[in-house]
N, C-alpha and C positions, 0 to 999 in steps of 0.2 A: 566768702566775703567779697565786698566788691574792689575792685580796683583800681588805681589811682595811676592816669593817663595823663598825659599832655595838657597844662592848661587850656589850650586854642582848643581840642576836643570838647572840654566841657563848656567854655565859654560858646563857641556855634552850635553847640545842642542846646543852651539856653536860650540864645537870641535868634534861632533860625524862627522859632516860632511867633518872638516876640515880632518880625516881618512878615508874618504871613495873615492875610487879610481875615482868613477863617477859623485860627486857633490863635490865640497870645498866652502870654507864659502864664503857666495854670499855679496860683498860691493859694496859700491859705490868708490870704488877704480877704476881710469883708467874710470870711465865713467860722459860724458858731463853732469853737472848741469842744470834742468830746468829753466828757468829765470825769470817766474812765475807762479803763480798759480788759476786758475778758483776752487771753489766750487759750485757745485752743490747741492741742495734741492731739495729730491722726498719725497713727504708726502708717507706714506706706502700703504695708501687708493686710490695713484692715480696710478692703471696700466696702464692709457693714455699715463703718464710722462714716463714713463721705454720705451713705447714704442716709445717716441718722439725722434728723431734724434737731436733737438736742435742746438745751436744756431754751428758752426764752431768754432775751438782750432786753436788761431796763434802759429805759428810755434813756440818752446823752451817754449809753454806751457802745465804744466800738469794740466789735469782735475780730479778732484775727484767728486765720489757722495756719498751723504749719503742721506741715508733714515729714513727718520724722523719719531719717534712712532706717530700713530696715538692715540690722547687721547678719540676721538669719538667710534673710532672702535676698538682699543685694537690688538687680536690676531687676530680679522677677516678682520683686513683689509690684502686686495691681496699680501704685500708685509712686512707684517709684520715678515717674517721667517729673515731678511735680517736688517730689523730696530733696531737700536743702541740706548742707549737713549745719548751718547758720542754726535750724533749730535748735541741733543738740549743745550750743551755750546760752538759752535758754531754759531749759530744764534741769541744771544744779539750781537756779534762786529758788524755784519751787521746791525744793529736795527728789524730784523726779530724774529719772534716767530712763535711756532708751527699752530695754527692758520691760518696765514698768507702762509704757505706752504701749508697747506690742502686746502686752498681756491683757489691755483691754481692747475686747474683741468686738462689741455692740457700740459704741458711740466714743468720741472723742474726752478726752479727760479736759477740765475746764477748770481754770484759775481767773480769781479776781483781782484786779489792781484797786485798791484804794482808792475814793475819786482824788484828782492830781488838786494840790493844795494852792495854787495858782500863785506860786511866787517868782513869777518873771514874764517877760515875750520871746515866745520862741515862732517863727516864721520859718516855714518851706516852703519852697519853690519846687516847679519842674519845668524842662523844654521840653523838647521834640527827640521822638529817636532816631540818633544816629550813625549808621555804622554798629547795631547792636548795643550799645549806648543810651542812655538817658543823662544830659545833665540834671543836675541837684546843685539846691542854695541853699542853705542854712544859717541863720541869725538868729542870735538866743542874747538876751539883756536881763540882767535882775540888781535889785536892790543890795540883796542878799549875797555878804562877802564868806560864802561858806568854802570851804574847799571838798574834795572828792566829787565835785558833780559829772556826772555822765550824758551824754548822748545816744540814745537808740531811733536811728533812721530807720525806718522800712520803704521798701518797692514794693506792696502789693498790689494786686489784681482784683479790680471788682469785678465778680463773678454773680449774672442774675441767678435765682433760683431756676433748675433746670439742667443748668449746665452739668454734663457729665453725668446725669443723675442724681446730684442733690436738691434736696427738696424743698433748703433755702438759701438764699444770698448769701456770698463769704466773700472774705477780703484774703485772698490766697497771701502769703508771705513770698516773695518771689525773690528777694534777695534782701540783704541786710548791713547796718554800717553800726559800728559803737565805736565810738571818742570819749576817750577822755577829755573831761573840760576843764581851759586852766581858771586860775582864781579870776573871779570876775571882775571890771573895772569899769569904769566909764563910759566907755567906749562897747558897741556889741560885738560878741562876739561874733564872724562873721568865716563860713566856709565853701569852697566850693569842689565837686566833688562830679566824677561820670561814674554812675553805678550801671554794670552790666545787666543787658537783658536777658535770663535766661530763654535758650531752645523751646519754643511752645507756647509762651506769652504772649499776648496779642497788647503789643504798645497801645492801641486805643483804648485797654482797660486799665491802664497802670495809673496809679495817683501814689502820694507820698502821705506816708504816717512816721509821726516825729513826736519822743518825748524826751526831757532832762529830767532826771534820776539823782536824788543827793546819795551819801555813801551808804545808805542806809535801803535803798532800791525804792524809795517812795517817789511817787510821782510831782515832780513841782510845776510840770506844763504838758499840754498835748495842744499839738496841729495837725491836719491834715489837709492835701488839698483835697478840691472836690473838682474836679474838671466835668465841661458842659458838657463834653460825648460817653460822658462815665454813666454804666447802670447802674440803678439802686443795691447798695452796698450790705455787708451784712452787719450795719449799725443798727442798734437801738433807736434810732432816733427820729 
């Protein structure tokens, strides 16, 4: 999970970029919301999966992958450089376990989300990396005075087709944030936050995927940034 540093860190890794003539701070301002959202599971130990093409993305959907630690194989499994253990709170809402990924050996396992029911504005931001660092902003507003609602931040990685040998676009999960959200008011709710870059990420592909979740795990918003030096992602879209 990421961690929670110094305000001054995260605030100069938002505004370094908002001062520099050739990158400003990348939101999801101005850009089309995904409708929903595919997760994908690659156990670490199967480089079959990485290399599978899998199932097709309809159109206004985003696909994530993550890669699950291998508990068999540890560091040696094939894709263990890349493996979060963030996944594995992820797969209880599915009824999946680590296990049950590793067992499959040919392509990644794939879950659908619902399209998200569009009851609020949720906004993320990102700066510049610093210090292994990315800041993050977070703004979430809704009508709806429900309680239990959640926050699921991602740091993924657009990844073009090719890379490392697969043979389409993916949005790597590169690290992860969940908040709980308090009861909503007036006012937006608003957070700021420096999520770590993990060893091997390449800052120039990282963009932010954000949604809120009532208690129920249904989607009520998705944003994402899209930043100008980012390659084509592995959305549907």
């Amino acid at each position: 999970m990421s961690l929670r540093v110094p305000a001054v860190v995260v605030l100069t890794a938002l505004l370094a970029s908002a001062a520099a003539h050739a990158q400003s701070i990348c939101s999801s301002d101005g850009q089309a919301s995904p409708r929903a959202v595919r997760e994908r599971f690659l156990s670490a130990q199967c480089a079959d999966c990485w290399a599978a093409a899998g199932s097709s993305v309809p159109a206004g959907t985003v696909a994530l992958d993550w890669i699950v630690p291998s508990a068999e194989q540890a560091d040696e499994a094939a894709l263990s450089a890349a493996a979060i253990r963030d996944s594995l709170e992820r797969l209880p809402p599915w009824g999946l376990t680590e296990e049950a990924v590793r067992q499959n050996t040919t392509a990644a396992l794939e879950r659908d989300h619902p399209p998200a029911s569009r009851q609020g504005r949720l906004r993320v931001a990102q700066g510049r990396a610093v210090n292994d660092y990315i800041g993050t902003s977070v703004q979430w507003q809704t009508p709806r005075r429900q309680t239990g609602q959640s926050l699921w931040l991602l740091l993924v990685e657009a990844l073009p087709a090719g890379t490392e040998g697969s043979p389409v676009a993916r949005l790597l999960v590169r690290n992860s944030l969940n908040l709980a959200l308090p009861q909503p008011g007036k006012k937006p709710w608003k957070e700021l936050r420096a999520m770590r870059i993990p060893e091997g990420a390449n800052p120039e592909r990282l963009q932010l995927l954000g949604w809120v979740q009532d208690a129920r795990g249904r989607m009520l918003a998705i944003s994402e940034t899209i930043c100008e030096n980012a390659p084509e992602s592995g959305a549907g879209r």
